[in-house]
PDB file of N, CA, C and O in Angstrom:
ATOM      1  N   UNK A   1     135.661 -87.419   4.801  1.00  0.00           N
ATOM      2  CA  UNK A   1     135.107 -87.593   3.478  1.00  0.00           C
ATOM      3  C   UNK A   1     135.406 -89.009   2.986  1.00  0.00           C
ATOM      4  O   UNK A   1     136.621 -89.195   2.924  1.00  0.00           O
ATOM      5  N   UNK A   2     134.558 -90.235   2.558  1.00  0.00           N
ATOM      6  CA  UNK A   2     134.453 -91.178   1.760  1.00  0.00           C
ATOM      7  C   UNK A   2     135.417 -91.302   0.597  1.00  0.00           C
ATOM      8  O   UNK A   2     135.379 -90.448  -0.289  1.00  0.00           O
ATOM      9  N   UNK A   3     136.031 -92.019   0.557  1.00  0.00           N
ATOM     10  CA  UNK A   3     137.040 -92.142  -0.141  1.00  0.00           C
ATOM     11  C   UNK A   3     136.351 -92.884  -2.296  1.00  0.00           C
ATOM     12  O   UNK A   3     136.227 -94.097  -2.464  1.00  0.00           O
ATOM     13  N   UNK A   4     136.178 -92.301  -2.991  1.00  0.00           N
ATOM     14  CA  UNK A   4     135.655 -93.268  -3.961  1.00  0.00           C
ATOM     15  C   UNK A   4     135.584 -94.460  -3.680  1.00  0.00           C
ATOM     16  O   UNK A   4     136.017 -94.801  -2.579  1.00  0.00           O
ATOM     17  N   UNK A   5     135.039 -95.428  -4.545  1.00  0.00           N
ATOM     18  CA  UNK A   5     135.135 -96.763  -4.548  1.00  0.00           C
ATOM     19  C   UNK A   5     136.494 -97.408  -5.145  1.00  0.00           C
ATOM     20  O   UNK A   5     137.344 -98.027  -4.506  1.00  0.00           O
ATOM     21  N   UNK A   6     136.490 -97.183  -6.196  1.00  0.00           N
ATOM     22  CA  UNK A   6     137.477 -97.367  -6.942  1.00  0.00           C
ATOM     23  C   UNK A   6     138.489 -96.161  -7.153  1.00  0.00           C
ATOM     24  O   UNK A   6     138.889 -95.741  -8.238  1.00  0.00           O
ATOM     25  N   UNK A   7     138.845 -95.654  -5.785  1.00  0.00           N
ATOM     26  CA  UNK A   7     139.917 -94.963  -5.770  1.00  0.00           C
ATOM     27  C   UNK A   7     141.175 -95.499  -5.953  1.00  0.00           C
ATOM     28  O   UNK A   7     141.883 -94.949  -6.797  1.00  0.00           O
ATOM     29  N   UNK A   8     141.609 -96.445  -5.357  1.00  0.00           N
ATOM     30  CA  UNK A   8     143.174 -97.509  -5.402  1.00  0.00           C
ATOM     31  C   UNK A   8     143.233 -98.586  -6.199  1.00  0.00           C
ATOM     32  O   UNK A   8     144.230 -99.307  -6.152  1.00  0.00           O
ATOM     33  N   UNK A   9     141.912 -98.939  -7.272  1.00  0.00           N
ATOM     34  CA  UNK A   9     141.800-100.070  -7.874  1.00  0.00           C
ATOM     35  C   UNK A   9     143.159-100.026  -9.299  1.00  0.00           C
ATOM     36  O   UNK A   9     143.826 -98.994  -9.384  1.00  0.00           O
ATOM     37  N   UNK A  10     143.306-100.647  -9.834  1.00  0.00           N
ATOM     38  CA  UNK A  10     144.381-100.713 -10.805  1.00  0.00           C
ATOM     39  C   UNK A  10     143.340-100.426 -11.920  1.00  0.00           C
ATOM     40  O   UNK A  10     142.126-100.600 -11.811  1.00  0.00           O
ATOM     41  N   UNK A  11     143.859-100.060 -12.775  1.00  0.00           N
ATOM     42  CA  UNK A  11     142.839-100.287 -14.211  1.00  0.00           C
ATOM     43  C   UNK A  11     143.897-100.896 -15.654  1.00  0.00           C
ATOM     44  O   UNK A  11     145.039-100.555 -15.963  1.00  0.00           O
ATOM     45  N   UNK A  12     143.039-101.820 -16.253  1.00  0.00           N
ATOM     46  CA  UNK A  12     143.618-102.351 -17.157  1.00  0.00           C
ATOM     47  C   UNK A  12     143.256-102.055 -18.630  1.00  0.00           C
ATOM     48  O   UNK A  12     142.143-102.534 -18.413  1.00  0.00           O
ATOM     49  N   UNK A  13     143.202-101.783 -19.629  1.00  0.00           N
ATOM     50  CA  UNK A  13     142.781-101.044 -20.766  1.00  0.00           C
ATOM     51  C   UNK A  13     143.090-102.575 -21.734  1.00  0.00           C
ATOM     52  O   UNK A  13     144.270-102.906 -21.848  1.00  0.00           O
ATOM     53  N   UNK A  14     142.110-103.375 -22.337  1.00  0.00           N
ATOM     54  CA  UNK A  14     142.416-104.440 -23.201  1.00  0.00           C
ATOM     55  C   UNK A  14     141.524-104.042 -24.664  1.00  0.00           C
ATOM     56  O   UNK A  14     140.421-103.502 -24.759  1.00  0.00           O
ATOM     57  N   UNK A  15     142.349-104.476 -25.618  1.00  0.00           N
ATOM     58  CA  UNK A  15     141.050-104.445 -26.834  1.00  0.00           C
ATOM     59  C   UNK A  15     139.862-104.897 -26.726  1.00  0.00           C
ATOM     60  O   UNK A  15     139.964-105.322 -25.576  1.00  0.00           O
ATOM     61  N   UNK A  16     138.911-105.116 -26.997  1.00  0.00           N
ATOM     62  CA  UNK A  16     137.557-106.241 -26.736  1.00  0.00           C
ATOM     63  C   UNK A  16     137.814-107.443 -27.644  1.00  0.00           C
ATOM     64  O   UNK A  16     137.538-108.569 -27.231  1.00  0.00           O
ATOM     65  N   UNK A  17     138.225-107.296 -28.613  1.00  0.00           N
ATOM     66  CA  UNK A  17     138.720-108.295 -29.142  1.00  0.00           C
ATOM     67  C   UNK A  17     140.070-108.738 -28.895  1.00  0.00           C
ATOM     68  O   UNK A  17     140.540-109.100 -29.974  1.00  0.00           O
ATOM     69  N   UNK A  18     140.823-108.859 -28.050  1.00  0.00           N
ATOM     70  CA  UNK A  18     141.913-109.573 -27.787  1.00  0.00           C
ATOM     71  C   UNK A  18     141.616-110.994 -27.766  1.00  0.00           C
ATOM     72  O   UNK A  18     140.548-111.595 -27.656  1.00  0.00           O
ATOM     73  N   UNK A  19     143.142-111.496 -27.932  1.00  0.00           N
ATOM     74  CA  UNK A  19     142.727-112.997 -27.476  1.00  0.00           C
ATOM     75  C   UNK A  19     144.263-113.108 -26.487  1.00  0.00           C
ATOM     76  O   UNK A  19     145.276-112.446 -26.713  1.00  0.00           O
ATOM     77  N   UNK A  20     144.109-114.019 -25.486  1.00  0.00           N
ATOM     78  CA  UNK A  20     144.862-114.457 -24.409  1.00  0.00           C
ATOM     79  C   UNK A  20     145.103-115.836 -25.373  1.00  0.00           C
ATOM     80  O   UNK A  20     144.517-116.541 -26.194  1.00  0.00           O
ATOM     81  N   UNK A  21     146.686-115.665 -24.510  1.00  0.00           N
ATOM     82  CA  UNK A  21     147.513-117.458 -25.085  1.00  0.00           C
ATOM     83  C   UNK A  21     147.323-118.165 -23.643  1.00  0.00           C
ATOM     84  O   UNK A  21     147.202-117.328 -22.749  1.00  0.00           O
ATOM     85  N   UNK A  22     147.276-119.282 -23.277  1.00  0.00           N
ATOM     86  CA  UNK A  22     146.962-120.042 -22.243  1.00  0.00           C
ATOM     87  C   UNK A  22     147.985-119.358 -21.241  1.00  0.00           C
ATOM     88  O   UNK A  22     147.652-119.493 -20.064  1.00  0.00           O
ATOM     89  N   UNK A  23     149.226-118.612 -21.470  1.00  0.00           N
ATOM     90  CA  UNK A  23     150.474-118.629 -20.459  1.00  0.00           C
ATOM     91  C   UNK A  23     150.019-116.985 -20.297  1.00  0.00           C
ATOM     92  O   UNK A  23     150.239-116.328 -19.279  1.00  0.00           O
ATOM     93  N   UNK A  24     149.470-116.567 -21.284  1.00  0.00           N
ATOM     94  CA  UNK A  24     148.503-114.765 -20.957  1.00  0.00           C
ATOM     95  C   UNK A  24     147.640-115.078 -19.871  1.00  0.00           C
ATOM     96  O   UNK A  24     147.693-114.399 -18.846  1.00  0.00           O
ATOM     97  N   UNK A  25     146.840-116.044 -19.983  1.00  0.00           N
ATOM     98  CA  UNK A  25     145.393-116.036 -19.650  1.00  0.00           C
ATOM     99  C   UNK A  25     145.957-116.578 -17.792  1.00  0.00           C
ATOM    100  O   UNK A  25     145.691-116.091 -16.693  1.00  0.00           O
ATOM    101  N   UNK A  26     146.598-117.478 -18.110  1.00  0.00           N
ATOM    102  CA  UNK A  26     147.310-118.033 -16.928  1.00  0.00           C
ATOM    103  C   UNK A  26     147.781-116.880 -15.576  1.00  0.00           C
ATOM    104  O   UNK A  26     147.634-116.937 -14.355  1.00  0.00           O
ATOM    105  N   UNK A  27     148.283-116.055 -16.330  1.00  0.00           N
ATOM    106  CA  UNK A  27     149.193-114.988 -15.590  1.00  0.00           C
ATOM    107  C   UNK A  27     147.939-113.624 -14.907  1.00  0.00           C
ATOM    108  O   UNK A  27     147.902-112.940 -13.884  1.00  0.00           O
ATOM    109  N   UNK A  28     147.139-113.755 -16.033  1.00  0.00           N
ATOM    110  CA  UNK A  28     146.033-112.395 -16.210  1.00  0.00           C
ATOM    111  C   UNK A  28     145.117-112.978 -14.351  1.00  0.00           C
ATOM    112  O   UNK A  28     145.089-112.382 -13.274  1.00  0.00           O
ATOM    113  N   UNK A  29     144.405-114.609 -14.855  1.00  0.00           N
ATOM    114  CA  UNK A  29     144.191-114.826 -13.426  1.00  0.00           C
ATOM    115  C   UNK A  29     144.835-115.526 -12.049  1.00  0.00           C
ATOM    116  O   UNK A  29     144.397-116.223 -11.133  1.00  0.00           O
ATOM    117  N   UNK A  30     146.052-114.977 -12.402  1.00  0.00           N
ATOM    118  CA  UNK A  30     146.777-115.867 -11.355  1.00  0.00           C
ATOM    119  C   UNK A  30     146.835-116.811 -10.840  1.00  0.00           C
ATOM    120  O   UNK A  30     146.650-116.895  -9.626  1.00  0.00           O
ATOM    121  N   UNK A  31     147.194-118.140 -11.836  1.00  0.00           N
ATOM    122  CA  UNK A  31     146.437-119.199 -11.640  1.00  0.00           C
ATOM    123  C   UNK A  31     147.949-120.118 -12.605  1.00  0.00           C
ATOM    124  O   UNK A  31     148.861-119.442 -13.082  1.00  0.00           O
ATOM    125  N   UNK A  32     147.935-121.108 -12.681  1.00  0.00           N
ATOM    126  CA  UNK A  32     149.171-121.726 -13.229  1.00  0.00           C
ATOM    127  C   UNK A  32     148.657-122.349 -14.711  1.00  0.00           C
ATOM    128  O   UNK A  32     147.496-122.696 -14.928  1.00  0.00           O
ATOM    129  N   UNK A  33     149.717-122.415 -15.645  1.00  0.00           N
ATOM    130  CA  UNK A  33     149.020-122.740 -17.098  1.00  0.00           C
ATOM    131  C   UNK A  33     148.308-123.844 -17.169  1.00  0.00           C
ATOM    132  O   UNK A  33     147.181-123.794 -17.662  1.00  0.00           O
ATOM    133  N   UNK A  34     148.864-125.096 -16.666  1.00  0.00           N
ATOM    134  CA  UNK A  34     147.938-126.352 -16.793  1.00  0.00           C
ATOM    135  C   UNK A  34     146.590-126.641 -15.525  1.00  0.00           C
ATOM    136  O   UNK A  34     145.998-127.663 -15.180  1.00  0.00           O
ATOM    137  N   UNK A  35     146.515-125.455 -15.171  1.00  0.00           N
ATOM    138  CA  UNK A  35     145.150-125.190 -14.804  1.00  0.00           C
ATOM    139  C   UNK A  35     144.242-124.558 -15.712  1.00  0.00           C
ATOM    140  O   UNK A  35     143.047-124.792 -15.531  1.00  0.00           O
ATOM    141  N   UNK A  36     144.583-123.780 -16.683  1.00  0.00           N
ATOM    142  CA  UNK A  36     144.342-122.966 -17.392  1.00  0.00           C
ATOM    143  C   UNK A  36     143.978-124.363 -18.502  1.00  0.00           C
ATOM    144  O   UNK A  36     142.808-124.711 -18.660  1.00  0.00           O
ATOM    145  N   UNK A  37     144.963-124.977 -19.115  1.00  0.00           N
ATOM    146  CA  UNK A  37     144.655-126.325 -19.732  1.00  0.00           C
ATOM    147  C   UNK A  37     143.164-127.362 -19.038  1.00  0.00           C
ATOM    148  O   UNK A  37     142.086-127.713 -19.517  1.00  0.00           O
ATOM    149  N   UNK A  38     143.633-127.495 -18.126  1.00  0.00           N
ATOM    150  CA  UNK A  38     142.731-128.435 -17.727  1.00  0.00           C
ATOM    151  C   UNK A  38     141.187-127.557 -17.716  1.00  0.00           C
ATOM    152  O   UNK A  38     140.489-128.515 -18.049  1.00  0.00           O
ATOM    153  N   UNK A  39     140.368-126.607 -17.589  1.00  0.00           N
ATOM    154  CA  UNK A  39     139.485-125.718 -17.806  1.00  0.00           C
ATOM    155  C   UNK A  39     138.977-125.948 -19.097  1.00  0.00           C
ATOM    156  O   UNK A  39     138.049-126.687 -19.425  1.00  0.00           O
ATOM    157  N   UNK A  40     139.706-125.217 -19.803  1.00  0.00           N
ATOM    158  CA  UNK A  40     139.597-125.900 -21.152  1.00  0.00           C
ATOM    159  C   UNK A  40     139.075-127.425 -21.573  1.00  0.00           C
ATOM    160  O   UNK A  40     138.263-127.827 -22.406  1.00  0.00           O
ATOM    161  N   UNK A  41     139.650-127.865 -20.914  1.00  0.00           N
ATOM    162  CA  UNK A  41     139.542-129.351 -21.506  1.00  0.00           C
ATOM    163  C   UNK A  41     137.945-129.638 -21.190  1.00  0.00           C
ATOM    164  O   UNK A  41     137.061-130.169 -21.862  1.00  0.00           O
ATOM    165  N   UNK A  42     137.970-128.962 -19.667  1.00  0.00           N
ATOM    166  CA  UNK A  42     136.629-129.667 -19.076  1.00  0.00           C
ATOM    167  C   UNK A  42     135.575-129.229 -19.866  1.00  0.00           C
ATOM    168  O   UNK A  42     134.639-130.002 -20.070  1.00  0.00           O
ATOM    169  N   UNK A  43     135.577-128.196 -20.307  1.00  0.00           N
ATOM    170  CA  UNK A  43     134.386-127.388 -20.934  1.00  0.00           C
ATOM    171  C   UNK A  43     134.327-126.160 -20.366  1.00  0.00           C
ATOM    172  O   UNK A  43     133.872-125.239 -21.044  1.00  0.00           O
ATOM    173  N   UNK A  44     134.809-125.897 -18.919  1.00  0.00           N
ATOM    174  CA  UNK A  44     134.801-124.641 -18.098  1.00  0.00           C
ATOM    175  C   UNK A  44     135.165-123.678 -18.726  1.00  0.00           C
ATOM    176  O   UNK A  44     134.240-122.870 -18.810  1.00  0.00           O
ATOM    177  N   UNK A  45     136.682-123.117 -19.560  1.00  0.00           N
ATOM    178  CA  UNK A  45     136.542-122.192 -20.669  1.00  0.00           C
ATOM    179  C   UNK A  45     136.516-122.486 -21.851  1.00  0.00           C
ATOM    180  O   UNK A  45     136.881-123.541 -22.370  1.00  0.00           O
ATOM    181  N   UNK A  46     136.002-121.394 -22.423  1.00  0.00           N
ATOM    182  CA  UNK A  46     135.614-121.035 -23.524  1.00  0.00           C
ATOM    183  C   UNK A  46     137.652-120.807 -24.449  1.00  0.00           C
ATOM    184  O   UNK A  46     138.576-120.160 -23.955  1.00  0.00           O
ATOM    185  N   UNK A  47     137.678-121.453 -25.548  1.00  0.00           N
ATOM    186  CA  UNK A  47     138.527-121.144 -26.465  1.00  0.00           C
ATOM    187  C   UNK A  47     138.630-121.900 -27.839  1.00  0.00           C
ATOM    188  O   UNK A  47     137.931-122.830 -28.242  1.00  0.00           O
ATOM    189  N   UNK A  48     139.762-121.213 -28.503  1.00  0.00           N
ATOM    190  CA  UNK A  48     139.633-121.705 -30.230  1.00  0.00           C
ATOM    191  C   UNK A  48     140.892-121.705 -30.290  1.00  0.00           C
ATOM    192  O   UNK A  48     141.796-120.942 -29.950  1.00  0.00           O
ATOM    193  N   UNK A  49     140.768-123.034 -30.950  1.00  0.00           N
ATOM    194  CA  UNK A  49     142.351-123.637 -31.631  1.00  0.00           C
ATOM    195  C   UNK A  49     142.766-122.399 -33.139  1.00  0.00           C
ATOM    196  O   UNK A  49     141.917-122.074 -33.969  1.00  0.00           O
ATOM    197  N   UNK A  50     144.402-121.848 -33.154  1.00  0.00           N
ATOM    198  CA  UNK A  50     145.145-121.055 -33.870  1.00  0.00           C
ATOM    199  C   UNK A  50     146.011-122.223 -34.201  1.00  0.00           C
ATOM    200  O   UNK A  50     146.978-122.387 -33.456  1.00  0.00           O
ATOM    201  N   UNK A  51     145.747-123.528 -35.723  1.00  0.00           N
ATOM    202  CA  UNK A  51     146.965-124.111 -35.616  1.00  0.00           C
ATOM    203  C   UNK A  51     146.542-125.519 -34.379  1.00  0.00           C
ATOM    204  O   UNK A  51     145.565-126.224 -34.128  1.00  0.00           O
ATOM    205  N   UNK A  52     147.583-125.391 -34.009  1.00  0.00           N
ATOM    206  CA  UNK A  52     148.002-126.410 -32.735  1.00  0.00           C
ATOM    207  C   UNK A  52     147.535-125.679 -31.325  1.00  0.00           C
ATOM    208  O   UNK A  52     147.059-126.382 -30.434  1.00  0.00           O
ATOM    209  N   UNK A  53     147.687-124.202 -31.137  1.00  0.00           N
ATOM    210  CA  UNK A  53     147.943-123.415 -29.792  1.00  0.00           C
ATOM    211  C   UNK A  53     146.438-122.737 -29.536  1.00  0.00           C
ATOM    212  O   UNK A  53     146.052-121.980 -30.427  1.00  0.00           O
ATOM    213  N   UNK A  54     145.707-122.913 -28.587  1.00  0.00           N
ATOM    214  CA  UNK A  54     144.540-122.114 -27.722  1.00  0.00           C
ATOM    215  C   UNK A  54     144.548-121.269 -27.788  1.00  0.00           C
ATOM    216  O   UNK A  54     145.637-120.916 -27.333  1.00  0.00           O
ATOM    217  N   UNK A  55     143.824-120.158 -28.202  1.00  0.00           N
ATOM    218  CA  UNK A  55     143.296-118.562 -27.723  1.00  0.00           C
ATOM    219  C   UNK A  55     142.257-118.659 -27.140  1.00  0.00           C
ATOM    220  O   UNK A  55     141.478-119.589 -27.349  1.00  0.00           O
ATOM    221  N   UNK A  56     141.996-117.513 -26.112  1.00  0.00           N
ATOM    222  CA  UNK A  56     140.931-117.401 -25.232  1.00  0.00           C
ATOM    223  C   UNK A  56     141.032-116.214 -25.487  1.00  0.00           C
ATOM    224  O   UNK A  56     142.095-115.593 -25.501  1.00  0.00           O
ATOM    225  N   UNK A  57     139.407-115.548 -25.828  1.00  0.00           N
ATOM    226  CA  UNK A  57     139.237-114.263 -25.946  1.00  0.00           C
ATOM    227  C   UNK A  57     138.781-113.361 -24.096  1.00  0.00           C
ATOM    228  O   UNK A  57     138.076-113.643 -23.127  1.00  0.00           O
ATOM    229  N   UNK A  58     139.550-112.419 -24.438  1.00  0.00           N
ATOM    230  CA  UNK A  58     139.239-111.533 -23.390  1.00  0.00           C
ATOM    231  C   UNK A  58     137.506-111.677 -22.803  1.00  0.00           C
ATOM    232  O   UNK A  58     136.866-112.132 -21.854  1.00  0.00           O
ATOM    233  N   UNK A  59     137.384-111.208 -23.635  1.00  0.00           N
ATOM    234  CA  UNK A  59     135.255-111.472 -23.072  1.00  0.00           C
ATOM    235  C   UNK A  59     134.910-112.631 -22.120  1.00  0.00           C
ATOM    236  O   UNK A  59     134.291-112.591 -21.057  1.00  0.00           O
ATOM    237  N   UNK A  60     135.690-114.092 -23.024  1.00  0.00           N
ATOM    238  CA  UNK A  60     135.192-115.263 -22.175  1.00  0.00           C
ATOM    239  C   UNK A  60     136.282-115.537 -21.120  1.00  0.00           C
ATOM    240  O   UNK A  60     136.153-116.599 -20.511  1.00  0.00           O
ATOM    241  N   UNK A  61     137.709-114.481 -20.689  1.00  0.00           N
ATOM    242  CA  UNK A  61     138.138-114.730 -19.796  1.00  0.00           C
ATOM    243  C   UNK A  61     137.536-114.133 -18.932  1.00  0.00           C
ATOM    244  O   UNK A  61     137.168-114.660 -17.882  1.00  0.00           O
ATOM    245  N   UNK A  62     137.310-112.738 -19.298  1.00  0.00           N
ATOM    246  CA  UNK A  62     136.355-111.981 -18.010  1.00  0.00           C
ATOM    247  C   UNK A  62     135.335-112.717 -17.256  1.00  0.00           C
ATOM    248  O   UNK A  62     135.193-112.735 -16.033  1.00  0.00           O
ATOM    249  N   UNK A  63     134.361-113.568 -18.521  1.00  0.00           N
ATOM    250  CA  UNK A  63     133.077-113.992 -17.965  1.00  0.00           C
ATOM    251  C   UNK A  63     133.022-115.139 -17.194  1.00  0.00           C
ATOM    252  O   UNK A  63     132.024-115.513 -16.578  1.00  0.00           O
ATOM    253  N   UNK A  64     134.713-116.023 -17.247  1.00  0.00           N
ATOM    254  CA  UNK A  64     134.889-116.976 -16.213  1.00  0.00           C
ATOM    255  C   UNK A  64     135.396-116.960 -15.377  1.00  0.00           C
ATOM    256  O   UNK A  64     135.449-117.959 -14.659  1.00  0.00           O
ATOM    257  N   UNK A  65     136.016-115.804 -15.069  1.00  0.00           N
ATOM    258  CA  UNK A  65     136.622-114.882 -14.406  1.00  0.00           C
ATOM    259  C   UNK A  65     135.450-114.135 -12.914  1.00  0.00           C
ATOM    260  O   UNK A  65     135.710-114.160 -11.711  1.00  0.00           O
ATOM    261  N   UNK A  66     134.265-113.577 -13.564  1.00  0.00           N
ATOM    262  CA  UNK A  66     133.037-113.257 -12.897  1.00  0.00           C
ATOM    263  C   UNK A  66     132.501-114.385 -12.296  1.00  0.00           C
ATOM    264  O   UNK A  66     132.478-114.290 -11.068  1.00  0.00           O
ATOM    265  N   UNK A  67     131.963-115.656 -12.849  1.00  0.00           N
ATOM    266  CA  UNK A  67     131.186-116.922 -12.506  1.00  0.00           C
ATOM    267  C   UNK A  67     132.337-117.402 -11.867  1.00  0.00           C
ATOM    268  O   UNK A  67     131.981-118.528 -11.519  1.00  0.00           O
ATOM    269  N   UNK A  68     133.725-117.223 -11.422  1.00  0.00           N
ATOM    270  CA  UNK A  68     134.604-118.080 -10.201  1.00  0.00           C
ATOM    271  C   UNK A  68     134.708-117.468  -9.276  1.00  0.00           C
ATOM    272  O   UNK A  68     134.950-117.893  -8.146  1.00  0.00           O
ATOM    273  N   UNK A  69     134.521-116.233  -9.650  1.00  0.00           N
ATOM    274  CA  UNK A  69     134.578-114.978  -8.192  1.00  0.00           C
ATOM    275  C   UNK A  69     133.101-115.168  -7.371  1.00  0.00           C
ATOM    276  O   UNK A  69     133.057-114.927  -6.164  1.00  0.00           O
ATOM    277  N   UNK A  70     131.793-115.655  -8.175  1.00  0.00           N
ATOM    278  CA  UNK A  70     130.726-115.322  -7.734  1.00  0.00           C
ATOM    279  C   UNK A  70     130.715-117.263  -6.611  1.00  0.00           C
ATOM    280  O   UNK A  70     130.452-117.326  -5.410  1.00  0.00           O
ATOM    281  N   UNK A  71     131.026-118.342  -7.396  1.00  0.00           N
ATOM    282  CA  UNK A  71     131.002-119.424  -7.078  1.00  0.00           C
ATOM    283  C   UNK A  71     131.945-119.498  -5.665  1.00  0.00           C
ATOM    284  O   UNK A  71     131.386-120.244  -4.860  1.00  0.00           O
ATOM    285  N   UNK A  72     133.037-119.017  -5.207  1.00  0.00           N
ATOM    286  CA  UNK A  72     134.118-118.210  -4.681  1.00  0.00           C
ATOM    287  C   UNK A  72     133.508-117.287  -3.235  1.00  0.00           C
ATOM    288  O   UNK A  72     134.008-117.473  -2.126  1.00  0.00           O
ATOM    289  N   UNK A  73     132.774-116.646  -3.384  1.00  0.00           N
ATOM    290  CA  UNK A  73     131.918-115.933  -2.534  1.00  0.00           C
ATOM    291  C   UNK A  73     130.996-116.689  -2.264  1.00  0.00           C
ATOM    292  O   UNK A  73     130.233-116.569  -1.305  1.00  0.00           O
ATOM    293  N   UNK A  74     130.986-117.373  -2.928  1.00  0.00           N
ATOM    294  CA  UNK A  74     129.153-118.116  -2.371  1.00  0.00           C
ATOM    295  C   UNK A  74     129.627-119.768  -1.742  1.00  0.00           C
ATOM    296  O   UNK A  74     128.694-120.441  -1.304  1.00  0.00           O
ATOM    297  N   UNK A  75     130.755-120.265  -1.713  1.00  0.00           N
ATOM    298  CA  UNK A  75     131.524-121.109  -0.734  1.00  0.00           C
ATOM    299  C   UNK A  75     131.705-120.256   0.489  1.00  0.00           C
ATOM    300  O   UNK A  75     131.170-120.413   1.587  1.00  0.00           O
ATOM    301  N   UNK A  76     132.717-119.148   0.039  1.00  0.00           N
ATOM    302  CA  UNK A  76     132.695-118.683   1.658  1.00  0.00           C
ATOM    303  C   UNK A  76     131.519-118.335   2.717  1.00  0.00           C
ATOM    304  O   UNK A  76     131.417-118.298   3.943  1.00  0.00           O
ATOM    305  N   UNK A  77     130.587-118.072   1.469  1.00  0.00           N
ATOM    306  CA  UNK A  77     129.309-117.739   2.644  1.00  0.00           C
ATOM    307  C   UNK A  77     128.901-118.940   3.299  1.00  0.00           C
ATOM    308  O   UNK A  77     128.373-118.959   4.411  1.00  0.00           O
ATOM    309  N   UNK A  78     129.090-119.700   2.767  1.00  0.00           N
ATOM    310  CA  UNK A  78     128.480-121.301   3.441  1.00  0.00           C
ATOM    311  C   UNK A  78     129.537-120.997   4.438  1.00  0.00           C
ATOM    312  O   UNK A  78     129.212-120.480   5.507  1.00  0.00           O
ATOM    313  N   UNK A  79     130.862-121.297   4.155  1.00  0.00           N
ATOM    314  CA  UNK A  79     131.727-121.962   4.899  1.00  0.00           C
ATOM    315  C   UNK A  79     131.344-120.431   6.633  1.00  0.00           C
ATOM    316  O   UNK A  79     131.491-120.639   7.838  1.00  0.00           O
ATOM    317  N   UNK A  80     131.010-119.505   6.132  1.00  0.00           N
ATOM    318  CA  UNK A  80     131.128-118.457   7.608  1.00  0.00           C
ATOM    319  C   UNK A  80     129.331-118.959   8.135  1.00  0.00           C
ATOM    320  O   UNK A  80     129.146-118.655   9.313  1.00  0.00           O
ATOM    321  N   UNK A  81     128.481-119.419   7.680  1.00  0.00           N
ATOM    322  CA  UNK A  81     127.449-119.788   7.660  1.00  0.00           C
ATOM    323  C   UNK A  81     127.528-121.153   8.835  1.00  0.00           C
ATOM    324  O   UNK A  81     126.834-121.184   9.851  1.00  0.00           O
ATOM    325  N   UNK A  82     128.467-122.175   8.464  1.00  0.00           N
ATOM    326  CA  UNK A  82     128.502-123.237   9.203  1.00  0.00           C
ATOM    327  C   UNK A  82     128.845-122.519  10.142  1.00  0.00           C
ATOM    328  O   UNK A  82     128.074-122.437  11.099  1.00  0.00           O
ATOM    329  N   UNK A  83     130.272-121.682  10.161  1.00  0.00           N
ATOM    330  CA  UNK A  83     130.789-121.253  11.455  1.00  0.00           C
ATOM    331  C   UNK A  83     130.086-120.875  12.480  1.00  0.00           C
ATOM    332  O   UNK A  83     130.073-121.204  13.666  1.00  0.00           O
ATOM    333  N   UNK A  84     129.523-120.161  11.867  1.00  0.00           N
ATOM    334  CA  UNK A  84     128.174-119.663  13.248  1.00  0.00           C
ATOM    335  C   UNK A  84     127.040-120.491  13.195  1.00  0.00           C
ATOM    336  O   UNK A  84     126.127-119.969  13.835  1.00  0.00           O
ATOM    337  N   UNK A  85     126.729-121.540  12.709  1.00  0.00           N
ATOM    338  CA  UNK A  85     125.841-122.900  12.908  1.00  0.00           C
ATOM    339  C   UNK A  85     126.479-123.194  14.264  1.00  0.00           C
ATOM    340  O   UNK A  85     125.969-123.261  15.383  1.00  0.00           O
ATOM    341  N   UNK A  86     127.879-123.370  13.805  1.00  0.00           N
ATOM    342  CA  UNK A  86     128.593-125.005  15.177  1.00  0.00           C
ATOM    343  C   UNK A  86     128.872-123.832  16.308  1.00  0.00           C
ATOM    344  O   UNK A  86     128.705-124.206  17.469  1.00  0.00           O
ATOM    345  N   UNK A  87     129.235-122.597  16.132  1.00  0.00           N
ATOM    346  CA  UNK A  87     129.169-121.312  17.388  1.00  0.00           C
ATOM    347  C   UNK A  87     130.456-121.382  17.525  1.00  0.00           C
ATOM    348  O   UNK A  87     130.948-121.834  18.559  1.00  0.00           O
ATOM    349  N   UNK A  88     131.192-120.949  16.509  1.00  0.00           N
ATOM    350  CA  UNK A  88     132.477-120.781  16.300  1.00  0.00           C
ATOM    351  C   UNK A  88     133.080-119.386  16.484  1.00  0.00           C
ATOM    352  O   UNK A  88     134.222-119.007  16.742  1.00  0.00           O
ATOM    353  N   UNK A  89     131.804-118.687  16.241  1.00  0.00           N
ATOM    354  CA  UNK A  89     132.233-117.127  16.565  1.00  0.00           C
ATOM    355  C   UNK A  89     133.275-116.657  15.570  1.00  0.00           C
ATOM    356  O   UNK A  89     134.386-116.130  15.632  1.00  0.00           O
ATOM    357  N   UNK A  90     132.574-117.006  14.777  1.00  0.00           N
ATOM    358  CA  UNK A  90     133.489-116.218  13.393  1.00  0.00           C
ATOM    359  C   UNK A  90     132.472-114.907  12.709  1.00  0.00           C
ATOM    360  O   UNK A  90     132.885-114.236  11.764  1.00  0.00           O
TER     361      UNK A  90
END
């Protein structure tokens, strides 16, 4: 018997309106804070100054979150794409 899909997946329960602090948001995608800074800066995420300190709302972490996973997959396809171009047997 087929096991669900999302039988072993974790599940996370967030408000929809939350907001992530850069060292939340940091941790949420496993990724280090002044990466998380530098994103920001570029335009890549989405956030609003509290004061002096960044919030990033849950929604626009998810949704950059989706567009790096998809950008992410679509390198590797190239990169297994060349492989079997040059006959690498991957």
């Amino acid at each position: 018997m087929k096991k669900p899909r999302f039988a072993d997946s974790p599940i996370t329960i967030v408000p929809t309106k939350h907001e992530f602090t850069t060292v939340e948001a940091a941790h949420y995608l496993n990724v280090s804070r002044p990466f998380i800074i530098k994103e920001i800066e570029t335009g890549k995420l989405k956030h609003r100054m509290v004061g002096t300190h960044r919030r990033i709302a849950y929604q626009d972490l998810e949704e950059y979150k989706r567009k790096m996973l998809g950008l992410q997959e679509k390198a590797l396809q190239q990169l297994a794409d060349n492989a079997q171009d040059l006959g690498l047997g991957y």
